[in-house]
HTML snippet that shows the backbone in 3Dmol.js (N, CA, C, O; Angstrom):
<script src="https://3Dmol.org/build/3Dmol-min.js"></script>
<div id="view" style="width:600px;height:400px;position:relative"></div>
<script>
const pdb = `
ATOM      1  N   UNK A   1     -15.208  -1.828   4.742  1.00  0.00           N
ATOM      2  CA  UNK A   1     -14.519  -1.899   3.474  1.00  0.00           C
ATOM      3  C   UNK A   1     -13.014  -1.881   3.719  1.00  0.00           C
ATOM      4  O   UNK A   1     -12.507  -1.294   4.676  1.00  0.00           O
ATOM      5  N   UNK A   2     -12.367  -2.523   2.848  1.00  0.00           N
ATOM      6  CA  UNK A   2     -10.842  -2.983   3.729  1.00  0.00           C
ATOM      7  C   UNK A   2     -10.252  -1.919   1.738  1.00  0.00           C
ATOM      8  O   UNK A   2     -10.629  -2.195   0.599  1.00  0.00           O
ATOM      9  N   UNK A   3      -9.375  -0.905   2.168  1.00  0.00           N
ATOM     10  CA  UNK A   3      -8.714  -0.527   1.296  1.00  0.00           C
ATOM     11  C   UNK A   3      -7.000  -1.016   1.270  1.00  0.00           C
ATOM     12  O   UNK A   3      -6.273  -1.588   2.082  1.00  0.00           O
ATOM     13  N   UNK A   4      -6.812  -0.467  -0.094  1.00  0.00           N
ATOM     14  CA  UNK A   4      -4.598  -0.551   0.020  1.00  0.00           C
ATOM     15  C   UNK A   4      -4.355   0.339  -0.080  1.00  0.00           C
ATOM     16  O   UNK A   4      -4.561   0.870  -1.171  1.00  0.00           O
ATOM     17  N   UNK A   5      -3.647   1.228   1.189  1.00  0.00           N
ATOM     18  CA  UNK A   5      -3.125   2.128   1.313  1.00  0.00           C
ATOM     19  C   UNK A   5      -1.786   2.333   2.036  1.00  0.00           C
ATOM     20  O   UNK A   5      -1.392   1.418   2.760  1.00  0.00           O
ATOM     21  N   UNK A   6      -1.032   3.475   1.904  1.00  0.00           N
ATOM     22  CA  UNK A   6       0.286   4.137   2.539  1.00  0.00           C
ATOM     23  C   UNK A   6       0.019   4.008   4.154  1.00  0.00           C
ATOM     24  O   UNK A   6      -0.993   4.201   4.828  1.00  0.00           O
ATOM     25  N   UNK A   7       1.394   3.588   4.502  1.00  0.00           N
ATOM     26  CA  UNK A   7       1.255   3.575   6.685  1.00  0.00           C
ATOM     27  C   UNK A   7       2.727   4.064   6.399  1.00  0.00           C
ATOM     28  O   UNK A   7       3.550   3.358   5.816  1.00  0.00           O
ATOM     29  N   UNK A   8       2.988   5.354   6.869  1.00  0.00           N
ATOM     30  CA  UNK A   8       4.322   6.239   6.861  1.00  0.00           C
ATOM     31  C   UNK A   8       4.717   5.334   7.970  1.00  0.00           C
ATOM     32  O   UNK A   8       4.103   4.444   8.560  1.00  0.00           O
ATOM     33  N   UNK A   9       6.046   5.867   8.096  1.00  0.00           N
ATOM     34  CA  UNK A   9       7.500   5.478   8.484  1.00  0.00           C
ATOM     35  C   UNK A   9       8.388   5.913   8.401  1.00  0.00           C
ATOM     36  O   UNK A   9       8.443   6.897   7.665  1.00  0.00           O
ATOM     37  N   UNK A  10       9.524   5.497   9.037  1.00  0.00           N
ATOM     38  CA  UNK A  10      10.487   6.609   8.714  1.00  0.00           C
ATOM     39  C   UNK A  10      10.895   7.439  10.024  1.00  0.00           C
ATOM     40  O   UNK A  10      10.549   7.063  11.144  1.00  0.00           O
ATOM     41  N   UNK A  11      11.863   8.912   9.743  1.00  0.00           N
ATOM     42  CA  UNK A  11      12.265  10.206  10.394  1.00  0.00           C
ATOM     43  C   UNK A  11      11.089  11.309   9.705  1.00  0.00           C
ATOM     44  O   UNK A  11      10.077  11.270   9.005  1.00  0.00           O
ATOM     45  N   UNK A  12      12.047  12.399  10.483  1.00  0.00           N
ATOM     46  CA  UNK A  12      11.236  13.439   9.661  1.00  0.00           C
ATOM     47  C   UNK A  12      11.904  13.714   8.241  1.00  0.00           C
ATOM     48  O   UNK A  12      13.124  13.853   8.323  1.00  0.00           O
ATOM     49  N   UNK A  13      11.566  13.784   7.421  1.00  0.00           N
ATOM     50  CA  UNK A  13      11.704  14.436   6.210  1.00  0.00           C
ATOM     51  C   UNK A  13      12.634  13.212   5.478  1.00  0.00           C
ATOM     52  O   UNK A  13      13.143  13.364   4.367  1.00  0.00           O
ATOM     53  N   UNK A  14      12.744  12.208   6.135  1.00  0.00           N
ATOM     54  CA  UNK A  14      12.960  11.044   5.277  1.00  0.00           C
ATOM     55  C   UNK A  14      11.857   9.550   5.060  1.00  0.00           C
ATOM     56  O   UNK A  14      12.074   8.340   5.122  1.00  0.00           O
ATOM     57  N   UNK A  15      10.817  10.254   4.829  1.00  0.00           N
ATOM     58  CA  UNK A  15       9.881   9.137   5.434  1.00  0.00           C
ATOM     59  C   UNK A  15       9.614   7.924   4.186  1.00  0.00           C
ATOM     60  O   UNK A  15       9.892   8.273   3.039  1.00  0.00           O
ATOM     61  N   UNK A  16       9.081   6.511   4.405  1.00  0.00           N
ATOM     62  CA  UNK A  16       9.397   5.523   3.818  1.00  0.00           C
ATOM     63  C   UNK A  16       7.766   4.971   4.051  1.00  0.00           C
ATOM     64  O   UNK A  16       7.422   5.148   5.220  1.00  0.00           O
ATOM     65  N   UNK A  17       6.757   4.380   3.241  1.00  0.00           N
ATOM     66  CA  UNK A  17       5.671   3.889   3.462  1.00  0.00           C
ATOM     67  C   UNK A  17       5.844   2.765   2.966  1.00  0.00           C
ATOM     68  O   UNK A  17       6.577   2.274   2.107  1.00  0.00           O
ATOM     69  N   UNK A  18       4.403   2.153   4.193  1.00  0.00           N
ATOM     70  CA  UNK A  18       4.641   0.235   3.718  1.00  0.00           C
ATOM     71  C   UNK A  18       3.214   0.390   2.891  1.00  0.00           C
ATOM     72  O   UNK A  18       2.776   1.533   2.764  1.00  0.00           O
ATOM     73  N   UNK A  19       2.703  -0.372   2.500  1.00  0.00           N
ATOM     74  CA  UNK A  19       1.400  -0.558   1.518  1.00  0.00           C
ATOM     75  C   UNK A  19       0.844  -1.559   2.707  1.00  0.00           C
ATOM     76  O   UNK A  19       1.401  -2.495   3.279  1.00  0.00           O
ATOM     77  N   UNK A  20      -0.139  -1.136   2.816  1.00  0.00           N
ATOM     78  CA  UNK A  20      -0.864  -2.207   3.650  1.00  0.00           C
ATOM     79  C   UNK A  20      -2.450  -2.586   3.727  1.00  0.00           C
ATOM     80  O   UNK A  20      -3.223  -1.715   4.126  1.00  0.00           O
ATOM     81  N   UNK A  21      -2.845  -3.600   3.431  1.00  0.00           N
ATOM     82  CA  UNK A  21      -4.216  -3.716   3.419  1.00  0.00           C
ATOM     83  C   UNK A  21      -4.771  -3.215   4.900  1.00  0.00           C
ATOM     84  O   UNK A  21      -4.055  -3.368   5.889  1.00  0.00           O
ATOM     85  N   UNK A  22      -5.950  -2.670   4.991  1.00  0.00           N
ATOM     86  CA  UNK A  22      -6.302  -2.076   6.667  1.00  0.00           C
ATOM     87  C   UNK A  22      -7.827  -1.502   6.111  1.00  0.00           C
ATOM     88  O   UNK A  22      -8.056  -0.935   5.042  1.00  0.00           O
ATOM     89  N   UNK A  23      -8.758  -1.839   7.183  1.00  0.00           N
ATOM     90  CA  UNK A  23     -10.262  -1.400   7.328  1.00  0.00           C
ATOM     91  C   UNK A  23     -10.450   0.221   7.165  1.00  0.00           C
ATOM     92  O   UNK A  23     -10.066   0.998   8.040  1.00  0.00           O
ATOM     93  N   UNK A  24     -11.031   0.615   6.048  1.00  0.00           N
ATOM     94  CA  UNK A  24     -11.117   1.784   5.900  1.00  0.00           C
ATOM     95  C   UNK A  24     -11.036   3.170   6.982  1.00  0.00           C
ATOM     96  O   UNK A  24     -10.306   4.157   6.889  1.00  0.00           O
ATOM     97  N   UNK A  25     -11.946   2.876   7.901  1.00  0.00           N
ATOM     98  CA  UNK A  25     -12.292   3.582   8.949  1.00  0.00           C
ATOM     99  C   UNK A  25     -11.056   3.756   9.894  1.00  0.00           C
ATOM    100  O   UNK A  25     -11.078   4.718  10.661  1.00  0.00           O
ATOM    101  N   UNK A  26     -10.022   2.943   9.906  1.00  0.00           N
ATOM    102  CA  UNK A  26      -8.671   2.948  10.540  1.00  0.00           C
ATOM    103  C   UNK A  26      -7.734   4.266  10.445  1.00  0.00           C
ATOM    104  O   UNK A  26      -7.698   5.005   9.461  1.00  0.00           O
ATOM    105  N   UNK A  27      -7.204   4.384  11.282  1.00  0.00           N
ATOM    106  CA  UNK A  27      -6.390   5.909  11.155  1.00  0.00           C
ATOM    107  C   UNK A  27      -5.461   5.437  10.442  1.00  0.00           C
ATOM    108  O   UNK A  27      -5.484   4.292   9.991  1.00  0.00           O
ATOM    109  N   UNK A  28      -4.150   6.608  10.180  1.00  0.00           N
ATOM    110  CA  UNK A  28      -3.026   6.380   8.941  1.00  0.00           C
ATOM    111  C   UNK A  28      -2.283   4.985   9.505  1.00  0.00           C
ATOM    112  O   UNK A  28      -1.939   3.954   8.926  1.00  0.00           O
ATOM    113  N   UNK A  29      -2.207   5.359  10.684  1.00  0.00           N
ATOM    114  CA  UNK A  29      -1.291   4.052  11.511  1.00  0.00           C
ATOM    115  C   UNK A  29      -1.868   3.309  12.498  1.00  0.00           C
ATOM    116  O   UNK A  29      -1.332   2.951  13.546  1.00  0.00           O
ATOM    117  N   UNK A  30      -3.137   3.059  12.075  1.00  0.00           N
ATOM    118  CA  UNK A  30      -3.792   2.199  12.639  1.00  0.00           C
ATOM    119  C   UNK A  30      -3.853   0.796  12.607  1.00  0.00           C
ATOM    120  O   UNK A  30      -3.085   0.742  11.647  1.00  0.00           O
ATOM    121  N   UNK A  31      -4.114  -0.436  12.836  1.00  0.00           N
ATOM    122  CA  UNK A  31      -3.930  -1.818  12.923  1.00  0.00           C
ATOM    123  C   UNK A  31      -4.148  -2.539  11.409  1.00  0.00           C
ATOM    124  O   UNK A  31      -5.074  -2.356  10.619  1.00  0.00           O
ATOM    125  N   UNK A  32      -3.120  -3.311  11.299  1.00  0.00           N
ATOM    126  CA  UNK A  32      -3.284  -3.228   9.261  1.00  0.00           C
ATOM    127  C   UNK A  32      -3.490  -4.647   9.313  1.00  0.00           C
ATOM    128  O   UNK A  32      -3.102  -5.464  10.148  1.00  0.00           O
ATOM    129  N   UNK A  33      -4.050  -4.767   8.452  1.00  0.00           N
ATOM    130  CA  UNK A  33      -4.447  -6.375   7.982  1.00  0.00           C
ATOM    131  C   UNK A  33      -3.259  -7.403   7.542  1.00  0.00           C
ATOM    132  O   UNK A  33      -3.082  -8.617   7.644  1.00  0.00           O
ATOM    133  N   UNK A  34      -2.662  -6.492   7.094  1.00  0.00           N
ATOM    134  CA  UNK A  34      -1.774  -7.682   6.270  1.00  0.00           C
ATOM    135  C   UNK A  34      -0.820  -6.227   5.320  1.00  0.00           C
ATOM    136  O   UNK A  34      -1.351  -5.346   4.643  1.00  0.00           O
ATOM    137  N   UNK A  35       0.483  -6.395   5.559  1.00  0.00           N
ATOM    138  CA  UNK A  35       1.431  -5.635   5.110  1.00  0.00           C
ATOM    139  C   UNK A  35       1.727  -6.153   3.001  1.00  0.00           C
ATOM    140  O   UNK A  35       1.991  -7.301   2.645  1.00  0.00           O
ATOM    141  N   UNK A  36       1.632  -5.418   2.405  1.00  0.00           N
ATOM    142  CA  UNK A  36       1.790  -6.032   0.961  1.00  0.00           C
ATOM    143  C   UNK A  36       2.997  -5.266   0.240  1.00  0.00           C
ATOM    144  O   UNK A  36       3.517  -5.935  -0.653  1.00  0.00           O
ATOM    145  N   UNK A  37       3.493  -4.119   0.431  1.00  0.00           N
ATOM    146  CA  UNK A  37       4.942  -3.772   0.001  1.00  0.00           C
ATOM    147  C   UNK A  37       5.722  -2.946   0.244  1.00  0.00           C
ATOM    148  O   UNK A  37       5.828  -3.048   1.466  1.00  0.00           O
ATOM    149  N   UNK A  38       6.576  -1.917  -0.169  1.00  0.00           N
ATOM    150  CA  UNK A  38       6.869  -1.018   0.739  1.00  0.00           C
ATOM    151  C   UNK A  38       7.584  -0.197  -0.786  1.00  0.00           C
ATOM    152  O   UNK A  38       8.209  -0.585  -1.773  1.00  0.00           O
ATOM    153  N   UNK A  39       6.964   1.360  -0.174  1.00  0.00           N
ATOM    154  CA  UNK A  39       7.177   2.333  -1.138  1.00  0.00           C
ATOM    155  C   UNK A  39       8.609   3.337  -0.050  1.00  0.00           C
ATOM    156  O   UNK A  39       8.788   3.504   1.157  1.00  0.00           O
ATOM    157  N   UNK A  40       9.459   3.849  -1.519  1.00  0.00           N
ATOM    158  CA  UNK A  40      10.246   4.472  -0.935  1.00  0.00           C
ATOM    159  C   UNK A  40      10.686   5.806  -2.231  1.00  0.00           C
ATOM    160  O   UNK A  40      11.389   5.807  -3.241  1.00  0.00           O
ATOM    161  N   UNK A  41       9.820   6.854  -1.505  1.00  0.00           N
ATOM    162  CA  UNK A  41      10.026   8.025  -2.774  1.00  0.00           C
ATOM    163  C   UNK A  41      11.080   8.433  -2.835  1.00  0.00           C
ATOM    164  O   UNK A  41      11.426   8.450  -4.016  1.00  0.00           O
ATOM    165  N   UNK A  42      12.298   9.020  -1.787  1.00  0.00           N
ATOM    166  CA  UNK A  42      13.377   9.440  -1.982  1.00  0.00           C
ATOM    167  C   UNK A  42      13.772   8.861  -3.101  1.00  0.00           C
ATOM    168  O   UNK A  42      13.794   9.168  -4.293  1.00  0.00           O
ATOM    169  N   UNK A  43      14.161   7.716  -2.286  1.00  0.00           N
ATOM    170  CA  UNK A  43      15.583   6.479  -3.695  1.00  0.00           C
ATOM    171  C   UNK A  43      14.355   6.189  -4.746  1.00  0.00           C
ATOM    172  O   UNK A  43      14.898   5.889  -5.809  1.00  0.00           O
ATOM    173  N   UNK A  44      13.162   6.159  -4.873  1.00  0.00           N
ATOM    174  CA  UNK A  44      12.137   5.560  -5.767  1.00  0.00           C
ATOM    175  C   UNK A  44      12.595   4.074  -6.117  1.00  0.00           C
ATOM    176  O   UNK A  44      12.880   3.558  -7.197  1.00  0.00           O
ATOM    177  N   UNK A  45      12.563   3.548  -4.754  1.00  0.00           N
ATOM    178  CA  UNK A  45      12.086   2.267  -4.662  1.00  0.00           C
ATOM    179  C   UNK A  45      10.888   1.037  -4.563  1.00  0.00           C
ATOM    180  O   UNK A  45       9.903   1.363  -3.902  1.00  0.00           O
ATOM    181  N   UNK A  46      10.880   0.215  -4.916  1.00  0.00           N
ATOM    182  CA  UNK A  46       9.293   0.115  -4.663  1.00  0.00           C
ATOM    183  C   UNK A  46       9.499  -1.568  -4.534  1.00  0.00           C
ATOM    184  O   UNK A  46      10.419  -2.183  -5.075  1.00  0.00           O
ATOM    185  N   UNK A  47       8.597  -2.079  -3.823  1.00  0.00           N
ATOM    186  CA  UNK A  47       8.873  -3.847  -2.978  1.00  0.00           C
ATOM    187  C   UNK A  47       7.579  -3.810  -3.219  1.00  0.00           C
ATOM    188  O   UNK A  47       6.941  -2.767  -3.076  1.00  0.00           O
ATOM    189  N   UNK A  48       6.900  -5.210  -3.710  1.00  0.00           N
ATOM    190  CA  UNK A  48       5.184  -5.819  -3.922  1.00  0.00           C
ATOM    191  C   UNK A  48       5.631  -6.786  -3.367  1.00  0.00           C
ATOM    192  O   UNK A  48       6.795  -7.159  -3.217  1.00  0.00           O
ATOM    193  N   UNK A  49       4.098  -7.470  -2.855  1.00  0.00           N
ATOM    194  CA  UNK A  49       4.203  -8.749  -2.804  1.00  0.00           C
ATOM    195  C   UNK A  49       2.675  -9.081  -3.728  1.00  0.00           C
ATOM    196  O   UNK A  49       1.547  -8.988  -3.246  1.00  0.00           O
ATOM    197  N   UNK A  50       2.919  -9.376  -4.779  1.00  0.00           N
ATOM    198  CA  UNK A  50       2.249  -9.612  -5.583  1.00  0.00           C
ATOM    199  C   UNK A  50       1.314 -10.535  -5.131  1.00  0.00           C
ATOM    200  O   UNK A  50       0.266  -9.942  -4.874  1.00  0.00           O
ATOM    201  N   UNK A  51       1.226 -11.911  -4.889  1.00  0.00           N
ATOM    202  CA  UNK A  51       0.225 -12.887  -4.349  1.00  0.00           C
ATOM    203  C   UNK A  51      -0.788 -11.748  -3.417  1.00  0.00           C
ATOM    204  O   UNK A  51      -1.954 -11.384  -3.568  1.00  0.00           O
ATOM    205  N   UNK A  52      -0.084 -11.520  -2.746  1.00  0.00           N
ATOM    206  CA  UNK A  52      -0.786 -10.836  -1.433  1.00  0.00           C
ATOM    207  C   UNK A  52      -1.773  -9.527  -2.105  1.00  0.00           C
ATOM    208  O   UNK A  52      -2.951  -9.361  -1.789  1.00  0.00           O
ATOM    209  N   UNK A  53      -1.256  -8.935  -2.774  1.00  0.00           N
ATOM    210  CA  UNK A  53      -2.284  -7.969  -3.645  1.00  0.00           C
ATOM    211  C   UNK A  53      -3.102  -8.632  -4.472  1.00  0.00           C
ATOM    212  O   UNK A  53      -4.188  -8.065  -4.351  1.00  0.00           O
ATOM    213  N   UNK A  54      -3.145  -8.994  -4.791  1.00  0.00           N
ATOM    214  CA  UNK A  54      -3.821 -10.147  -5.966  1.00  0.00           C
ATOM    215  C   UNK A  54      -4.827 -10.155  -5.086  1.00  0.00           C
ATOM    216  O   UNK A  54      -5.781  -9.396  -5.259  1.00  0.00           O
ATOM    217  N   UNK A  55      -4.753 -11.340  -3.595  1.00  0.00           N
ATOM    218  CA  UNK A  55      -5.773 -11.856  -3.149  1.00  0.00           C
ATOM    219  C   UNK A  55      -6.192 -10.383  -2.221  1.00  0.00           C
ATOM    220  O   UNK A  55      -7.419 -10.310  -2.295  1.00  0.00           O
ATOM    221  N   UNK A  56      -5.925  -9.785  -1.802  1.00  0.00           N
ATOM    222  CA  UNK A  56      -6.619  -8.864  -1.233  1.00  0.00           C
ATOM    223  C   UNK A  56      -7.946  -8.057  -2.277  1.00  0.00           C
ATOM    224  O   UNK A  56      -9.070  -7.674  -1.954  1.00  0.00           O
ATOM    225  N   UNK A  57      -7.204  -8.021  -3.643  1.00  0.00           N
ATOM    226  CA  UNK A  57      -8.200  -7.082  -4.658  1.00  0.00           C
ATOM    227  C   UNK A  57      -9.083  -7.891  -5.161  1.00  0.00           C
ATOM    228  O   UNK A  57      -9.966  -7.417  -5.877  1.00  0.00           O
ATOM    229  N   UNK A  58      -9.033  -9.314  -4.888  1.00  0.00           N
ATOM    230  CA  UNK A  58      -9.833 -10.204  -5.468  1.00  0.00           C
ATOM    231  C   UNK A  58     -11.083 -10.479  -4.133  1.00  0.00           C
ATOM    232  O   UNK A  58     -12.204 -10.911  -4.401  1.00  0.00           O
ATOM    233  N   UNK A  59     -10.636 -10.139  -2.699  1.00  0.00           N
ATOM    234  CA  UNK A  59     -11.652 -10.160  -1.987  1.00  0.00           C
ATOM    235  C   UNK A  59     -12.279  -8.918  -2.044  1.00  0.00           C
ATOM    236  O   UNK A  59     -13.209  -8.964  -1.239  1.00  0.00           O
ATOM    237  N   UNK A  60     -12.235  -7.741  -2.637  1.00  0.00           N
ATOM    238  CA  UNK A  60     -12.868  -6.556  -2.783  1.00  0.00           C
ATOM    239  C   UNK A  60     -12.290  -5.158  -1.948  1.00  0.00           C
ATOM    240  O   UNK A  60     -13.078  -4.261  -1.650  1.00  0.00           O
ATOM    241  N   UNK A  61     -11.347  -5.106  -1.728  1.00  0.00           N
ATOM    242  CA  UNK A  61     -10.122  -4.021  -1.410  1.00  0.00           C
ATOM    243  C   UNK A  61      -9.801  -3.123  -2.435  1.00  0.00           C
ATOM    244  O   UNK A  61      -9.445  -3.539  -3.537  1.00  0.00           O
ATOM    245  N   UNK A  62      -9.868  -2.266  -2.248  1.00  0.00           N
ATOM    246  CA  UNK A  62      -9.874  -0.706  -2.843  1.00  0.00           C
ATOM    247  C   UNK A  62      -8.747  -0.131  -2.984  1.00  0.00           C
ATOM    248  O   UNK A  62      -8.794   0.903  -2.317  1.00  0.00           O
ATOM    249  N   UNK A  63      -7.790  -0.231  -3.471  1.00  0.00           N
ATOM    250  CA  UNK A  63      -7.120   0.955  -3.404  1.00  0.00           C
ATOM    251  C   UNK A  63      -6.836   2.286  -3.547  1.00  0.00           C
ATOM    252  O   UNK A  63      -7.321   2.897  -4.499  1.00  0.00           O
ATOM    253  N   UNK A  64      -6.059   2.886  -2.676  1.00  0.00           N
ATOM    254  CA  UNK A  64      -6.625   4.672  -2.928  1.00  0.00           C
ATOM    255  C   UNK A  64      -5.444   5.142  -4.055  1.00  0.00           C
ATOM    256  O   UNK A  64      -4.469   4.515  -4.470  1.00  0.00           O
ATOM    257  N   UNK A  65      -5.777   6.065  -4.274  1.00  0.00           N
ATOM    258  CA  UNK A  65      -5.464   6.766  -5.455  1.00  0.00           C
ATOM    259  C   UNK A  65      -3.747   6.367  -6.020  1.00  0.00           C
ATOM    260  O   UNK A  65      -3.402   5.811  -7.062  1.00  0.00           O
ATOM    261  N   UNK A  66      -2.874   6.917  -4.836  1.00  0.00           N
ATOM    262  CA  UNK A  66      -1.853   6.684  -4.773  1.00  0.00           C
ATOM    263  C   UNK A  66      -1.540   5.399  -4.629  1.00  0.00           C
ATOM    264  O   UNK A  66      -0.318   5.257  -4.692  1.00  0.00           O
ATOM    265  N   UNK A  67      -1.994   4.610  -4.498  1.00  0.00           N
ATOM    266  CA  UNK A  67      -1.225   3.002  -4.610  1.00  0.00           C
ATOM    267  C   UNK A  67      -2.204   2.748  -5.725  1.00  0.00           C
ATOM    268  O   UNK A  67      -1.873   1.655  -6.186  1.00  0.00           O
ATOM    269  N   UNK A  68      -3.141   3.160  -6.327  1.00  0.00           N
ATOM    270  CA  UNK A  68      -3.607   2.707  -7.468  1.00  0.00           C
ATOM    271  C   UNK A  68      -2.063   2.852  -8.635  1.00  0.00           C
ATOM    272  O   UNK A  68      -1.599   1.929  -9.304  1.00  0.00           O
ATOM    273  N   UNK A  69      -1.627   4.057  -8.583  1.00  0.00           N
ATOM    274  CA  UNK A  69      -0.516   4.666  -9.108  1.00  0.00           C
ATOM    275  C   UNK A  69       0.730   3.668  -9.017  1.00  0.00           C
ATOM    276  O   UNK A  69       1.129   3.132 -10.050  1.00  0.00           O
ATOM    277  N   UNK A  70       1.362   3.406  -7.758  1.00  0.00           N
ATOM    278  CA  UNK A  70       2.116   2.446  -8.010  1.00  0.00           C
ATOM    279  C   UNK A  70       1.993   0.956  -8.336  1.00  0.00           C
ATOM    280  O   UNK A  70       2.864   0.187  -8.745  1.00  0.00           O
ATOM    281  N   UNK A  71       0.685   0.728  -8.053  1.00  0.00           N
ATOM    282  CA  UNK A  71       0.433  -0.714  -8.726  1.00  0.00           C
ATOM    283  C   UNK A  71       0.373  -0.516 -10.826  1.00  0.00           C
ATOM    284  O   UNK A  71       0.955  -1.158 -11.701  1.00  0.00           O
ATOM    285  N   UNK A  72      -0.296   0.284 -10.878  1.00  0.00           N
ATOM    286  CA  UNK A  72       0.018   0.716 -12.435  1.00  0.00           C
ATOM    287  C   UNK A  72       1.097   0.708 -13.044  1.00  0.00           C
ATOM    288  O   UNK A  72       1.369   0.248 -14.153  1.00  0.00           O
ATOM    289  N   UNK A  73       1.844   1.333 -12.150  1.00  0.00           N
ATOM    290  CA  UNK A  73       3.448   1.214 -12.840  1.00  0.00           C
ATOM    291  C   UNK A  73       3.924   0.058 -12.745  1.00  0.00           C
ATOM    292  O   UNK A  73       4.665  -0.358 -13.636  1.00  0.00           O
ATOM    293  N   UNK A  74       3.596  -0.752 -11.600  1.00  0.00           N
ATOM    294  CA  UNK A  74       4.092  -2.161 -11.988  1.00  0.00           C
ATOM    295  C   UNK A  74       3.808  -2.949 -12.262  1.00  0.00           C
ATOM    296  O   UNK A  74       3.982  -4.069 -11.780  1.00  0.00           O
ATOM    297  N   UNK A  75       2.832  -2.342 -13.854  1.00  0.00           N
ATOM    298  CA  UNK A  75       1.437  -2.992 -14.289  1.00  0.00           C
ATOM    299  C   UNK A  75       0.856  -4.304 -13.787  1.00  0.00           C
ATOM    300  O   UNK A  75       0.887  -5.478 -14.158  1.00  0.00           O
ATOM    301  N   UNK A  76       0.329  -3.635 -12.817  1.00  0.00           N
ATOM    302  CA  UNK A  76      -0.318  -4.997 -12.065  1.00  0.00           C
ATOM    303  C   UNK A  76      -1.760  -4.915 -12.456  1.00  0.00           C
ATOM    304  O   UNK A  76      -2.616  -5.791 -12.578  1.00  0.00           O
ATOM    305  N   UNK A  77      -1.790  -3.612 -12.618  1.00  0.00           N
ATOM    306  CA  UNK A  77      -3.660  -2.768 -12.762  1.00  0.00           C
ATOM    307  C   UNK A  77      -3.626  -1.614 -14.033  1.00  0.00           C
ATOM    308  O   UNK A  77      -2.820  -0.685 -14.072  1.00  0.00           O
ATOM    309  N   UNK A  78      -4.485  -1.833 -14.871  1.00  0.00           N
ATOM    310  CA  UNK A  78      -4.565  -1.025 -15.865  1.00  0.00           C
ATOM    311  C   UNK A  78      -5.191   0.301 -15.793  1.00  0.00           C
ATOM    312  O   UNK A  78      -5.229   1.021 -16.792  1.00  0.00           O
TER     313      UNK A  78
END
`;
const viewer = $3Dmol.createViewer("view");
viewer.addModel(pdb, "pdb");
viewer.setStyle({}, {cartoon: {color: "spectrum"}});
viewer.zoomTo();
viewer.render();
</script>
């Protein structure tokens, strides 16, 4: 099962996550399918690549809780 989830980045205590499609069973920073945006809580920034989410959720990709959250806000997902 291929989910969309957070792959940290960053320093310590300034850390920056990309959104990335990746095979469930994969560790946090494990080998990602295909990179789709990049979250940044400090500044609360936030980068999609919309096409690329689209077709990932349309092949049956999951997202976890927290990127369910930021895709909502950028009402992509109700």
């Amino acid at each position: 099962m291929v989910k969309l989830r957070l792959k940290r980045c960053g320093r310590k205590q300034r850390a920056t996550y990309q959104i990335v499609a990746i095979d469930a069973r994969s560790r946090r920073e494990g080998k990602d399918l295909g990179k789709v945006g990049f979250y940044d809580p400090i500044r609360k920034k936030t980068s999609l690549n919309i096409p690329a989410i689209i077709y990932f959720i349309e092949k049956g990709a999951q997202p976890t809780k927290t990127v369910h959250d930021i895709l909502r806000k950028a009402k992509l997902l109700k």
